[in-house]
ZAVEXLO-669367 format. One record per residue (C-alpha): chain; x, y, z. Coordinates in steps of 0.5 Angstrom, whole numbers, plus 2048, in hexadecimal, padded with zeros to 3 digits. Example, Ala and Ser with C-alpha at 12.3 -4.5 7.8 and 13.67 -1.06 7.14 Angstrom:
<nodes>
@chaine=A u=819 v=7F7 w=810
@chaine=A u=81B v=7FE w=80E
</nodes>
This chain:
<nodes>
@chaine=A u=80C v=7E2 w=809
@chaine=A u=809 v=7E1 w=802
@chaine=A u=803 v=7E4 w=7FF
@chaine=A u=7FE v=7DF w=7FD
@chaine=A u=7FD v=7E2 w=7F6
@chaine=A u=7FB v=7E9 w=7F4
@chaine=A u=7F3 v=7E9 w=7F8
@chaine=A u=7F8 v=7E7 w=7FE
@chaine=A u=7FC v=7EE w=7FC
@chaine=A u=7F5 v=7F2 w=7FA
@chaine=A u=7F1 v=7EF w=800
@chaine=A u=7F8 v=7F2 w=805
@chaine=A u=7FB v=7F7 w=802
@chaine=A u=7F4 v=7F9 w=7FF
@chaine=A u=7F1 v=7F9 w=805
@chaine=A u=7F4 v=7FD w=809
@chaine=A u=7F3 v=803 w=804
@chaine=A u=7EC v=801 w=804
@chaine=A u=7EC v=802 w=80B
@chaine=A u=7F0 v=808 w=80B
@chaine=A u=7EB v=80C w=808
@chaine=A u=7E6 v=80A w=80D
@chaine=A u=7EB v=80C w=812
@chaine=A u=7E8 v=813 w=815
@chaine=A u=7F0 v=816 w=816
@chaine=A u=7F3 v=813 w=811
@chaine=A u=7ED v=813 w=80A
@chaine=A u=7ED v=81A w=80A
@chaine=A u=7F3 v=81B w=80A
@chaine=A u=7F5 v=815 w=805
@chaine=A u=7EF v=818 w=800
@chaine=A u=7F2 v=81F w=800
@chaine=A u=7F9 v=81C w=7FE
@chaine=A u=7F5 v=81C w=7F7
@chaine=A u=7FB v=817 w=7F6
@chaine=A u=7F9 v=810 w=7F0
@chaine=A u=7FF v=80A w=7F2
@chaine=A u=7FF v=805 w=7ED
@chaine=A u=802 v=7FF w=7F1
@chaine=A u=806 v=7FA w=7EE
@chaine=A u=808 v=7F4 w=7F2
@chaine=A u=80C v=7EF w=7F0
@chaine=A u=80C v=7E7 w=7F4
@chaine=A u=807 v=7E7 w=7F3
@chaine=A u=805 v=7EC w=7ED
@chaine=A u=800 v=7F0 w=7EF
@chaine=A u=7FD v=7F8 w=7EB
@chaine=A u=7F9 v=7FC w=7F0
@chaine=A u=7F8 v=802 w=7EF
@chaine=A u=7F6 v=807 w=7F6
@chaine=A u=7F2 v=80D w=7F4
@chaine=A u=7F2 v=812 w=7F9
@chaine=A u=7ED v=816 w=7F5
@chaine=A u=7E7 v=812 w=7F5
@chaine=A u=7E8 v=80E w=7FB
@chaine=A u=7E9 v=806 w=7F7
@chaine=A u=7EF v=801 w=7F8
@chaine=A u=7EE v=7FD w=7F0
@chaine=A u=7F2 v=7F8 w=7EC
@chaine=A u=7F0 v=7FB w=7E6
@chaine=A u=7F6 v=7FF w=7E4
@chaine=A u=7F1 v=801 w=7DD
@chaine=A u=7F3 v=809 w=7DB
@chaine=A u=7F4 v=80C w=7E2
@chaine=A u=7FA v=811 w=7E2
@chaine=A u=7FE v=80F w=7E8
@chaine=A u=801 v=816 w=7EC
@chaine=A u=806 v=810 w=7EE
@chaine=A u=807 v=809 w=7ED
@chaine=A u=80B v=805 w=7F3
@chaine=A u=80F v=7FE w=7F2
@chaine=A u=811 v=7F9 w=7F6
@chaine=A u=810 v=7F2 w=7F8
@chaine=A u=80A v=7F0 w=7FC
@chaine=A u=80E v=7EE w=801
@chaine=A u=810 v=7F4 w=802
@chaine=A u=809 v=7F8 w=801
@chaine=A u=807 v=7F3 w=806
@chaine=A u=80D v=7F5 w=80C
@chaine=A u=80C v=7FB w=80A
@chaine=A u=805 v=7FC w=80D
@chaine=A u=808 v=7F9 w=814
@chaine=A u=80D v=7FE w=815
@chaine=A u=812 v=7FA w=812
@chaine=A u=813 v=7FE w=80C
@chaine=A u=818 v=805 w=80C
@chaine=A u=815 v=808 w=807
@chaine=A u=81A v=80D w=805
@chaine=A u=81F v=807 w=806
@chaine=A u=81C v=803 w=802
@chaine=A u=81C v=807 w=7FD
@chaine=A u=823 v=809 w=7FC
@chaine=A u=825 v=801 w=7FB
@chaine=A u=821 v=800 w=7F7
@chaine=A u=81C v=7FB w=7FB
@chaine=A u=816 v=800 w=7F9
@chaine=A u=816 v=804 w=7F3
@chaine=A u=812 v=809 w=7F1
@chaine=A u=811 v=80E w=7EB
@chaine=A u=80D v=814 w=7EA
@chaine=A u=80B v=819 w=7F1
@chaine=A u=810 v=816 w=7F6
@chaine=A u=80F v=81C w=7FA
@chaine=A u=808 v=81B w=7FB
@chaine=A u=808 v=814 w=7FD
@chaine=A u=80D v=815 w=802
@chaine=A u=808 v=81C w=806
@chaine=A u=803 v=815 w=806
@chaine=A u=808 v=810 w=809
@chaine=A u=806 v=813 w=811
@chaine=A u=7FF v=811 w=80F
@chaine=A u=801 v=80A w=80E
@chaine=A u=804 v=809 w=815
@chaine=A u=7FD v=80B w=818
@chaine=A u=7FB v=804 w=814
@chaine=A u=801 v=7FF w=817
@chaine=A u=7FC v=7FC w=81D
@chaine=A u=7F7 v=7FB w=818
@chaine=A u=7FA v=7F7 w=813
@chaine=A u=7FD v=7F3 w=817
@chaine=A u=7F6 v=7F2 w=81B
@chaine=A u=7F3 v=7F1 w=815
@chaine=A u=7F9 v=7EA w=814
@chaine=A u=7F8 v=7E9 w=81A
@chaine=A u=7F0 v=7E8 w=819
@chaine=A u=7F1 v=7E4 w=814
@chaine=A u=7F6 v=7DF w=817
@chaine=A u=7FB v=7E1 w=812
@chaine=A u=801 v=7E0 w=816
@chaine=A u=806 v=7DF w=810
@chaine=A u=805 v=7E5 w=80E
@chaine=A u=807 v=7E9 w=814
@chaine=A u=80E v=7EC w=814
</nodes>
């Protein structure tokens, strides 16, 4: 259950908030969150920032200010996005750490699961067995 490399974890992870913001329930309600996630993946090392405000999904960390930036290994990220995660758990071992508006990310933790079936279908599609958890 490994990541190629980072344009496996931009391609996945990334994807599924791309696709969060063209989902009619879930897009509007991630776009009025106003939250910027600075994404910092380890195994393999991977920035990606998630900017709620304007819509993209970029690797370009560049003079954005982050309402909160999330790191974990992207093993985790990826278990994550299949349900597998318990996300107040995680944080309390120390398995997800997150520093600035933890608040705010845990109110956007209910959208996510809306987007459980789609990212396992999207690794399903493209024949990414190893990454299932």
């Amino acid at each position: 259950m490994r990541f190629h490399n980072s344009e496996d974890v931009h391609k996945y992870i990334g994807g599924i908030f791309r696709e969060a913001f063209e989902n009619d329930e879930v897009g509007p309600k991630l776009r009025a969150s106003g939250i910027v996630l600075h994404f910092r993946f380890t195994e393999p090392d991977t920035e990606m920032i998630v900017d709620t405000t304007k819509s993209t999904v970029t690797g370009d960390v560049g003079p954005s200010r982050p309402t909160a930036v999330f790191s974990t290994p992207a093993d985790t990220g990826n278990a994550y996005w299949q349900g597998k995660v318990n996300l107040p758990l995680a944080m309390a071992k120390g398995t997800i750490r997150i520093e600035g508006n933890v608040a705010g990310l845990l109110k956007l933790a209910p959208l996510g699961k809306k987007l459980y079936p789609q990212y396992v279908g999207t690794l399903l599609r493209d024949g990414r067995h190893d990454l299932l958890v």
